[in-house]
TORZAKE-265805 format. One record per residue: residue in three letters; x, y, z of N, C-alpha, C, O, CB in turn; residue number from 1. Coordinates in steps of 0.001 Angstrom, whole numbers, padded with zeros to 6 digits. Glycine has a CB too. Layout:
// TORZAKE-265805
PT filo    n.px    n.py    n.pz   ca.px   ca.py   ca.pz    c.px    c.py    c.pz    o.px    o.py    o.pz   cb.px   cb.py   cb.pz lumro
PT  ALA       X       Y       Z       X       Y       Z       X       Y       Z       X       Y       Z       X       Y       Z   NUM
...
END
This chain:
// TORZAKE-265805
PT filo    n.px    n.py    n.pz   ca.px   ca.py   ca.pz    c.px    c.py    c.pz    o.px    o.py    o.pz   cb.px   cb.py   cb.pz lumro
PT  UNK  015189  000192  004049  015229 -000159  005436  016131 -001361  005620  015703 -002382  006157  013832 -000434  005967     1
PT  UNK  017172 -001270  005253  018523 -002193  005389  019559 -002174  005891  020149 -001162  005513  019002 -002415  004623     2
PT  UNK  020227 -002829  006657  021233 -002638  007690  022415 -003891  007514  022550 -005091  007756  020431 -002666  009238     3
PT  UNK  023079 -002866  006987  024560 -003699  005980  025104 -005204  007437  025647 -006309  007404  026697 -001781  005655     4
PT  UNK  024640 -004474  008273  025259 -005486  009428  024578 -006606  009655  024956 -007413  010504  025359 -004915  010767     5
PT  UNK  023502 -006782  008925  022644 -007780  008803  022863 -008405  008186  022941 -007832  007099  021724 -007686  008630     6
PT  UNK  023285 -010534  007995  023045 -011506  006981  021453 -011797  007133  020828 -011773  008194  024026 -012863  007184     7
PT  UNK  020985 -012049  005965  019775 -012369  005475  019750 -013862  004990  020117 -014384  003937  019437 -011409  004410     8
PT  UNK  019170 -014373  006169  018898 -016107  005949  017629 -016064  004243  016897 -015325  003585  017699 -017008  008037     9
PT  UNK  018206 -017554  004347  017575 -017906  002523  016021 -017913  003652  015868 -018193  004841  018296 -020170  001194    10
PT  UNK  015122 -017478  002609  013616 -017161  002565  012875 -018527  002669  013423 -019522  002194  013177 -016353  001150    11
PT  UNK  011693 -018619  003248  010643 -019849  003207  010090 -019238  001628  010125 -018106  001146  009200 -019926  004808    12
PT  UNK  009554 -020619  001075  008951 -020477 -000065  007574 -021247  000279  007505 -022430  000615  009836 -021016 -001283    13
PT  UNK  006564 -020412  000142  005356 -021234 -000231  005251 -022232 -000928  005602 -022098 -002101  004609 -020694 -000718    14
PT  UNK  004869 -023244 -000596  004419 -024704 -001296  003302 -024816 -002362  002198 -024316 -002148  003907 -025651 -000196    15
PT  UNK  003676 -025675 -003865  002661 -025230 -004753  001091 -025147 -004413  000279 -024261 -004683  002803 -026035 -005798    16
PT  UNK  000946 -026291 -003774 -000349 -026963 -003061 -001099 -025456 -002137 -002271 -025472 -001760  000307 -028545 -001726    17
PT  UNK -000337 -024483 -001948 -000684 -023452 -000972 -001792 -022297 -001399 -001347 -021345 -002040  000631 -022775 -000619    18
PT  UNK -002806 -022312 -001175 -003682 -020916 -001097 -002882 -020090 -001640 -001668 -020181 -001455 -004134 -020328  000314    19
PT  UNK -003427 -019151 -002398 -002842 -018059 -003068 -002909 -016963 -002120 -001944 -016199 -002158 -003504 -017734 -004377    20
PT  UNK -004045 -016644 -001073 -003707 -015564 -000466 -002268 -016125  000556 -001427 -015307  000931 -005134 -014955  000344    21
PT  UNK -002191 -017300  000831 -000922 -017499  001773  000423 -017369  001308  001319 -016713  001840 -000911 -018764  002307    22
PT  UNK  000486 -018113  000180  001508 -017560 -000795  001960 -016151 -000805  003035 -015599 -000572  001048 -017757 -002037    23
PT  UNK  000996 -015829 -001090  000880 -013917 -001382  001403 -013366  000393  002282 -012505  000425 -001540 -013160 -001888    24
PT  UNK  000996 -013744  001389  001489 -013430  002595  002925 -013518  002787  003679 -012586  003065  000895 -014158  003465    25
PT  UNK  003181 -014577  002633  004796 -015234  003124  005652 -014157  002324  006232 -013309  003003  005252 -017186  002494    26
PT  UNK  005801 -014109  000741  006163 -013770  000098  006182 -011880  000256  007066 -011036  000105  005619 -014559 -000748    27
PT  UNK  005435 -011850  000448  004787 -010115  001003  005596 -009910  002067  006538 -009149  001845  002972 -009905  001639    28
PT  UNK  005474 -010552  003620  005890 -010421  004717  007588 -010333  004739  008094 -009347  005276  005263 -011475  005436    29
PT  UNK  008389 -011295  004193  009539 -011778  003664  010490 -010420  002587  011615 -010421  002088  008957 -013216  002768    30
PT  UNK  009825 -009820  002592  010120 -008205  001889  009576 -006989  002122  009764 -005942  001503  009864 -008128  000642    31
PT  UNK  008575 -007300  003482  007902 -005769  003967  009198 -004917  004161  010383 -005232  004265  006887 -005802  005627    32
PT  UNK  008706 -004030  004170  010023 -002882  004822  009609 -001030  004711  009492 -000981  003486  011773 -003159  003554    33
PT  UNK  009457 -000232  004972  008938  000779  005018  008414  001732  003512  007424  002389  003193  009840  001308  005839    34
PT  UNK  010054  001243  002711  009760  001604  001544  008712  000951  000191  008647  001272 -000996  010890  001680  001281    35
PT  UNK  007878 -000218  001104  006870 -000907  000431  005702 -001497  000831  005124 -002431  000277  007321 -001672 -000045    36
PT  UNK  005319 -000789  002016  004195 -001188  002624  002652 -000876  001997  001572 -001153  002520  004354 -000627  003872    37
PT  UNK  002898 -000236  000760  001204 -000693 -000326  001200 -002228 -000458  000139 -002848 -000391  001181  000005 -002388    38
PT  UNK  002359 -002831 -000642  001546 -004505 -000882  000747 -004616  000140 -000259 -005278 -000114  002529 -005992 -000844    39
PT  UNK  000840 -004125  001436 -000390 -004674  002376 -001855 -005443  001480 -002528 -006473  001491 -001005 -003126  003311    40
PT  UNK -001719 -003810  000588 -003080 -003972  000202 -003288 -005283 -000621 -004376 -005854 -000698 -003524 -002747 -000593    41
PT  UNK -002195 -005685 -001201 -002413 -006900 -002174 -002840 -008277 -000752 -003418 -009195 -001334 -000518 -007268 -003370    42
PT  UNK -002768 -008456  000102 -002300 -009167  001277 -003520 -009530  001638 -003973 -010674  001658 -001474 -008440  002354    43
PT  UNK -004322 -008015  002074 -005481 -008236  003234 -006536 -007597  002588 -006399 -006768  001688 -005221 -007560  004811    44
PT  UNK -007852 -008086  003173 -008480 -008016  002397 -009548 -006455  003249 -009386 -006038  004396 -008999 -009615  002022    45
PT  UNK -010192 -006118  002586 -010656 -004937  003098 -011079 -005000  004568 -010643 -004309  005489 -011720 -004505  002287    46
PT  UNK -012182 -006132  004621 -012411 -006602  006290 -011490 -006856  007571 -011927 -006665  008706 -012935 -007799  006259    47
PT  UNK -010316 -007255  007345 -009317 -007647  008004 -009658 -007170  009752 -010064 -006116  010241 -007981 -006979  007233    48
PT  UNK -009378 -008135  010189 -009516 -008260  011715 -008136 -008983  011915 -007678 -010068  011557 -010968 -009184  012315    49
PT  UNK -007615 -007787  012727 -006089 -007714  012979 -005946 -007700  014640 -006489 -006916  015417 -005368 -006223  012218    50
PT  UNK -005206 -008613  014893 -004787 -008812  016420 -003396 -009049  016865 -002866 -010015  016315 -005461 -009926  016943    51
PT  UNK -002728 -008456  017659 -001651 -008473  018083 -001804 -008162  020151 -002860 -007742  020626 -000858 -007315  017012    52
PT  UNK -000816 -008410  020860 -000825 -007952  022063 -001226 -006594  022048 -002025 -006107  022848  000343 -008144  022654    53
PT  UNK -000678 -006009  021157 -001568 -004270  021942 -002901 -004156  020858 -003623 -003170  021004 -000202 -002171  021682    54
PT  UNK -003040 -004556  020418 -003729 -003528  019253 -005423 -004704  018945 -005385 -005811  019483 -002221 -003335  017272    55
PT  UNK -006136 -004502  018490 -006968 -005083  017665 -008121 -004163  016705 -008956 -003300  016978 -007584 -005999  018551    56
PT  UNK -007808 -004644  015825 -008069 -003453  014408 -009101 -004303  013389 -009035 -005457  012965 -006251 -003015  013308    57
PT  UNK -010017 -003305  013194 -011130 -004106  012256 -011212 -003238  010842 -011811 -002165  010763 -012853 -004157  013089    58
PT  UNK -010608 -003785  009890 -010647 -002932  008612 -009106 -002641  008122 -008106 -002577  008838 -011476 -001445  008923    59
PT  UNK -009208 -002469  006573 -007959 -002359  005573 -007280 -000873  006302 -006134 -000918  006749 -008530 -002175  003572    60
PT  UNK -008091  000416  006370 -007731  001133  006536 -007043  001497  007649 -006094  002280  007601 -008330  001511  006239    61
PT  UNK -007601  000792  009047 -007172  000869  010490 -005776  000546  010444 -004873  001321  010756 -007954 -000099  011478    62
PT  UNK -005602 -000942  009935 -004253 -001954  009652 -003806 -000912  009305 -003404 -000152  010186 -004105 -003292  008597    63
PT  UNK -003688 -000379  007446 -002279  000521  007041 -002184  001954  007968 -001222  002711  008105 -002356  001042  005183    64
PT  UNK -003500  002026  008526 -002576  003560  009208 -001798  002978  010512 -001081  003796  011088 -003868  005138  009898    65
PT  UNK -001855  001654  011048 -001202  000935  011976  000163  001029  011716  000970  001726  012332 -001627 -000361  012037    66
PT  UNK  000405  000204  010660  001252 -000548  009943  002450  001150  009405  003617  000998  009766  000140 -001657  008465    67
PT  UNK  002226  002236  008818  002650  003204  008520  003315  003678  009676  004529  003882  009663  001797  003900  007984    68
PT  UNK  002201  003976  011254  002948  004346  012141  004388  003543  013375  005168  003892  014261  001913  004783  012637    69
PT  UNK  003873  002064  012443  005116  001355  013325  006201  001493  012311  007257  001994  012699  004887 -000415  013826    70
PT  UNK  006127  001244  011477  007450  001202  010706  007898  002098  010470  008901  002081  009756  007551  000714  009694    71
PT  UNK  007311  003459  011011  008251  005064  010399  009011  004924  011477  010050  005526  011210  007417  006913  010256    72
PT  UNK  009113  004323  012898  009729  004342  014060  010848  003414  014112  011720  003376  014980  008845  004116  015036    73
PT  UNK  010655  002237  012497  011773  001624  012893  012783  001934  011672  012388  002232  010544  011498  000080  013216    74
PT  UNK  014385  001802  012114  015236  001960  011604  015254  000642  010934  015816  000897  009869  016164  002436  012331    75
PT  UNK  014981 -000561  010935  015038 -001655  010252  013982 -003203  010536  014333 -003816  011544  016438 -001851  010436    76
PT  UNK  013077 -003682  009949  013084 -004912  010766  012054 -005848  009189  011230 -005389  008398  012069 -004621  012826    77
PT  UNK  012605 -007148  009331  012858 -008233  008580  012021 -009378  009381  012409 -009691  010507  014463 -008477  008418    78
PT  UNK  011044 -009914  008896  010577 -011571  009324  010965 -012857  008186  010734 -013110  007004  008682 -011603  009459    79
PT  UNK  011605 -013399  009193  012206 -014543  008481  010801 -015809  008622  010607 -016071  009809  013926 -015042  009380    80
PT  UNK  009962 -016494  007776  009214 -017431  008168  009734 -018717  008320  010528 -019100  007461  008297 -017453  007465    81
PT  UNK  009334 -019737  009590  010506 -020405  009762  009838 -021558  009737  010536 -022570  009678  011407 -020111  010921    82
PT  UNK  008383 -021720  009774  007161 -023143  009691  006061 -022509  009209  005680 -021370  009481  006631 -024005  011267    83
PT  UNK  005430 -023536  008271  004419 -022783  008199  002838 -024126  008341  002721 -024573  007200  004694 -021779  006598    84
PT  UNK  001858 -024732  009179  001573 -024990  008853 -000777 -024976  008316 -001813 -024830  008965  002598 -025501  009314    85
PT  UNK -000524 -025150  007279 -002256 -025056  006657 -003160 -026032  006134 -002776 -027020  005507 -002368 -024274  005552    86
PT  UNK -004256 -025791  006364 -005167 -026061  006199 -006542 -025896  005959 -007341 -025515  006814 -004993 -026308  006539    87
PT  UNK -006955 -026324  004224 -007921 -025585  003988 -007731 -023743  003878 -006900 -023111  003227 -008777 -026073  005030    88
PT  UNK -008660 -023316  004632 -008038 -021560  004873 -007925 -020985  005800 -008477 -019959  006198 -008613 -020553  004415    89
PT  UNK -007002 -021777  006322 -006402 -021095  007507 -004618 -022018  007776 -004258 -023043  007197 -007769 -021345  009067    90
PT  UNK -003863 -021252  008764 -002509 -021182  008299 -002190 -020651  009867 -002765 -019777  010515 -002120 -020104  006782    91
PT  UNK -000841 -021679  010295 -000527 -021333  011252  000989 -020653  010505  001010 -020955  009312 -000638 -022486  012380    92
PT  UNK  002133 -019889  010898  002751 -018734  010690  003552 -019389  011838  002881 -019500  012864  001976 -017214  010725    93
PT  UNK  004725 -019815  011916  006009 -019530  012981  006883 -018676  012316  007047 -018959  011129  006907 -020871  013452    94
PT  UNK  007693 -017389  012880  008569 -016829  012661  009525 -016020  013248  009228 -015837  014428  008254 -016526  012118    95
PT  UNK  010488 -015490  012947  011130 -014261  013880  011134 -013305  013094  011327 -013316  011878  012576 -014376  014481    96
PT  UNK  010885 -012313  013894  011421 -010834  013952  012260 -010473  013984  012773 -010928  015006  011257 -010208  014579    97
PT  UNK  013266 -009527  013259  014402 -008768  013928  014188 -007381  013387  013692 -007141  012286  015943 -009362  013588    98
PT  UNK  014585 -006531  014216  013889 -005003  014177  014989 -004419  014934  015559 -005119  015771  012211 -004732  014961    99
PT  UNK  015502 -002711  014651  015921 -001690  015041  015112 -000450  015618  014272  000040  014862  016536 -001455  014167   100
PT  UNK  015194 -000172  016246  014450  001200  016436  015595  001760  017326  016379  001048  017955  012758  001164  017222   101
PT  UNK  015601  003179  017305  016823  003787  018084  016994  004286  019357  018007  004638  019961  017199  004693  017543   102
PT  UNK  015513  004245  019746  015401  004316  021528  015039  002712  022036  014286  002553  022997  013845  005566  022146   103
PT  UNK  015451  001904  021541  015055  000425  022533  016246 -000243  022125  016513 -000251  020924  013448 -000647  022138   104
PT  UNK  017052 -000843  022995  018199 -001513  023142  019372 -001009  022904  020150 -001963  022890  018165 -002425  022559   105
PT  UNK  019821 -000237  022749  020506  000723  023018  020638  001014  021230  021691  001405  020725  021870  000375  024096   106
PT  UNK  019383  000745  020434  019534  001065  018950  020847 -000231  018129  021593 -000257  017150  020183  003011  018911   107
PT  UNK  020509 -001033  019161  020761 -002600  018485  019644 -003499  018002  018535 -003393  018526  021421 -003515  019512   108
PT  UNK  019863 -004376  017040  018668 -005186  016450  018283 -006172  017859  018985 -006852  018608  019201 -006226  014848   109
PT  UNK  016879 -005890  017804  015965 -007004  018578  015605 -008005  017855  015293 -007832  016676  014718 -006547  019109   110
PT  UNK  015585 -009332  018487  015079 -010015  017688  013894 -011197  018907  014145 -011540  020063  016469 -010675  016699   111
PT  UNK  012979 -011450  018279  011420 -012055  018679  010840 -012849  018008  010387 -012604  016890  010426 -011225  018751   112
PT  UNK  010770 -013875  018570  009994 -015311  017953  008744 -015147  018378  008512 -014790  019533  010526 -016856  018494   113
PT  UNK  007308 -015514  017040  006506 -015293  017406  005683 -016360  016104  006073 -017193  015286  006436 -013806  017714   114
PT  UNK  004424 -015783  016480  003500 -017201  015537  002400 -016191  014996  002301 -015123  015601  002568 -018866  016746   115
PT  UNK  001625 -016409  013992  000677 -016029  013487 -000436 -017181  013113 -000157 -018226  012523  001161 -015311  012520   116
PT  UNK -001856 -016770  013599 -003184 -017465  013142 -003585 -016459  011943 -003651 -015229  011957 -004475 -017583  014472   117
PT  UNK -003885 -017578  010676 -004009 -016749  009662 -005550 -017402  008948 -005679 -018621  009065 -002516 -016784  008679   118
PT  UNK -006711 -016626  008219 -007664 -016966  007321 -007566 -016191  006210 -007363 -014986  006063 -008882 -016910  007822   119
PT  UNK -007729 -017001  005528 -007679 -016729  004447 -009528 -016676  003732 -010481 -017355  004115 -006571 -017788  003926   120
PT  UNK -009500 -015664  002662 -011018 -015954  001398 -010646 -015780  000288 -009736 -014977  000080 -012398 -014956  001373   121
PT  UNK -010993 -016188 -000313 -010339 -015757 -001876 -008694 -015610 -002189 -008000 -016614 -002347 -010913 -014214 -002237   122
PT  UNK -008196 -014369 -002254 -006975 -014766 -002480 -006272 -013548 -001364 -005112 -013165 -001515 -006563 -014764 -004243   123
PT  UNK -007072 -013083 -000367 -006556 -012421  000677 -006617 -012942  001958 -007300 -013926  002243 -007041 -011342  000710   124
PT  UNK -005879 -012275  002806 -006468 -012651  004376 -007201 -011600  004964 -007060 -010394  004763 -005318 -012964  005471   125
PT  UNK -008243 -012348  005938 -009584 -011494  006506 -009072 -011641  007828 -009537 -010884  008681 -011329 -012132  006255   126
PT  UNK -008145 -012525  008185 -008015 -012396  009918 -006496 -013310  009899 -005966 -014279  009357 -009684 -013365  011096   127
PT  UNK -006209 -012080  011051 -004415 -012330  011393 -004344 -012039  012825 -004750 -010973  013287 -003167 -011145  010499   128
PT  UNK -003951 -012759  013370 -003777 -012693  014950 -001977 -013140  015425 -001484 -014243  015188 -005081 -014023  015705   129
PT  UNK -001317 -012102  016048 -000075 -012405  016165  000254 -013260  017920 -000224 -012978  019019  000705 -010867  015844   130
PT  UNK  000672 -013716  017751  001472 -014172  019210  002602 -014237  019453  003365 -014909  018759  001325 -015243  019637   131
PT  UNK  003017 -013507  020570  004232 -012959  020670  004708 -012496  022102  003759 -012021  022725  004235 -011913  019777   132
PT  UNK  005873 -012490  022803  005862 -012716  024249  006574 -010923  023839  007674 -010600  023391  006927 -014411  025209   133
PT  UNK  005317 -010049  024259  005818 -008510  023970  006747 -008343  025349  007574 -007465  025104  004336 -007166  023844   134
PT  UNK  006867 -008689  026268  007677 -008602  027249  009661 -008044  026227  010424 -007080  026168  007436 -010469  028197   135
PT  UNK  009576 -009033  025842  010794 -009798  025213  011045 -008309  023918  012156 -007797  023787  010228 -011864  024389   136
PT  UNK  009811 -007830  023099  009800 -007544  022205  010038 -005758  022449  010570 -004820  021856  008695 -008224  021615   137
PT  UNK  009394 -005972  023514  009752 -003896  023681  010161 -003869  025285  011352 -003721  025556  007796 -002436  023398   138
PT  UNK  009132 -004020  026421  009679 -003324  027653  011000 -004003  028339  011722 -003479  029186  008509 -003292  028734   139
PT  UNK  011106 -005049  027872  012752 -005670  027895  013677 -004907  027258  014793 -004682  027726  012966 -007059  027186   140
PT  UNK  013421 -004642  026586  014241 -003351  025465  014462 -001488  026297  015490 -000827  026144  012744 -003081  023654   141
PT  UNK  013624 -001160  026858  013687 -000271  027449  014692 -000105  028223  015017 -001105  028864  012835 -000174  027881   142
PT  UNK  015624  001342  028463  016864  001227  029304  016626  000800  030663  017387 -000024  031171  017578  002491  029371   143
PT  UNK  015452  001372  031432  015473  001694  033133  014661  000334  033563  015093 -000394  034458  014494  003421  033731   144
PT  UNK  012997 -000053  032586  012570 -000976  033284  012811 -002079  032181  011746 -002662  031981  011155 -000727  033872   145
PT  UNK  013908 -002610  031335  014177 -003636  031199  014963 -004013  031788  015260 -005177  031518  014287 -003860  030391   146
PT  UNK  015552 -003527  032601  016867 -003895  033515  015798 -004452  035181  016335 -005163  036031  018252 -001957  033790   147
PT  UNK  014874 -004145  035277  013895 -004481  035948  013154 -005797  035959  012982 -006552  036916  013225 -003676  035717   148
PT  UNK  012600 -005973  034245  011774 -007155  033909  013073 -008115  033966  012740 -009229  034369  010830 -007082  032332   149
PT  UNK  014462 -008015  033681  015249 -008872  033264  015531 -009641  034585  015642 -010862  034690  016389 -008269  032525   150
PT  UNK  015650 -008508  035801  016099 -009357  036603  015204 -009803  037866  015664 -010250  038917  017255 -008849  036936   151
PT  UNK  013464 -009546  037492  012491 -010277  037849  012542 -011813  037232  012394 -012837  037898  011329 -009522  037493   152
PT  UNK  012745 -011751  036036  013049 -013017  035171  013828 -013784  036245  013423 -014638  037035  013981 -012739  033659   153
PT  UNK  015114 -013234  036063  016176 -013734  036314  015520 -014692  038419  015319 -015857  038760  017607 -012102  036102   154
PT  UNK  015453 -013478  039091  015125 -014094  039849  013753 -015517  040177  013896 -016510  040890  015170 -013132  040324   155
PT  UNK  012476 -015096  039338  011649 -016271  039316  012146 -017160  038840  011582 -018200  039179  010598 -016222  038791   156
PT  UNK  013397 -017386  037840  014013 -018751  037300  014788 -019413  037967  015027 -020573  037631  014682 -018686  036254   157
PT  UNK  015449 -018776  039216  016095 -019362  040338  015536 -019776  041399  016150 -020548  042135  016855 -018706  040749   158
PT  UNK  013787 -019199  041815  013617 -019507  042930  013356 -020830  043105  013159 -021276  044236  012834 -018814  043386   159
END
């Protein structure tokens, strides 16, 4: 899931001092890509309580059949981690997104800044909650009503 037109910024590295399941995240996340989405399982832990704007998912199994059906849809997408900060077991996550899919933007890379709340137990995570302005991330992307949201934008920033 690689797209020659893409430079690939140098990677965040987990800090020695860091939880092993967080380590194991960054490092995981930083190389997801369609053709390797079993590490999930190394990642999360069977319980996992998963939250994002659309979705909220309780369990290992819910996540990968999640996780399987978004990424067969995309032609490419990469998170760069760009802050990370923790404590104890839990972990705040700043990062971007950049993603392809071939019906949203005219099948140009999107790209989306977003944050993750992370817990950690042992050496997995039990709870991941994403934040993310989905506006920006898909129906902005759409041909008919992103041309809509854009220039609702556009106008509330002038009035």
């Amino acid at each position: 899931m690689s797209n020659k037109n893409v430079t690939q910024s140098a990677k965040f590295s987990a800090q020695p001092q860091d939880p092993l399941w967080l380590a194991k995240f960054i490092d995981t996340y930083q190389r997801l890509s369609t053709d390797n989405l079993q590490l999930l399982a190394d990642v999360y832990h069977q319980d996992i309580v998963f939250t994002d704007p659309m979705h909220q998912l309780t369990g290992f199994e819910q996540l990968k059949k999640y996780f399987n059906q978004l990424y067969q849809k995309l032609s490419y997408c990469d998170f760069t981690i760009e802050h990370v900060i923790a404590h104890d077991s839990e972990a705040a996550i700043y990062w971007q997104m950049s993603y392809q899919h071939p019906r949203l933007n005219s099948g140009e890379i999107v790209t989306v800044q977003g944050s993750s709340h992370l817990k950690g137990v042992g050496d997995k995570v039990i709870y991941h909650r994403d934040y993310l302005d989905l506006g920006a991330m898909l129906y902005e992307q759409l041909p008919l009503l992103g041309r809509v949201i854009r220039s609702l934008k556009n106008r509330a920033a002038n009035a």
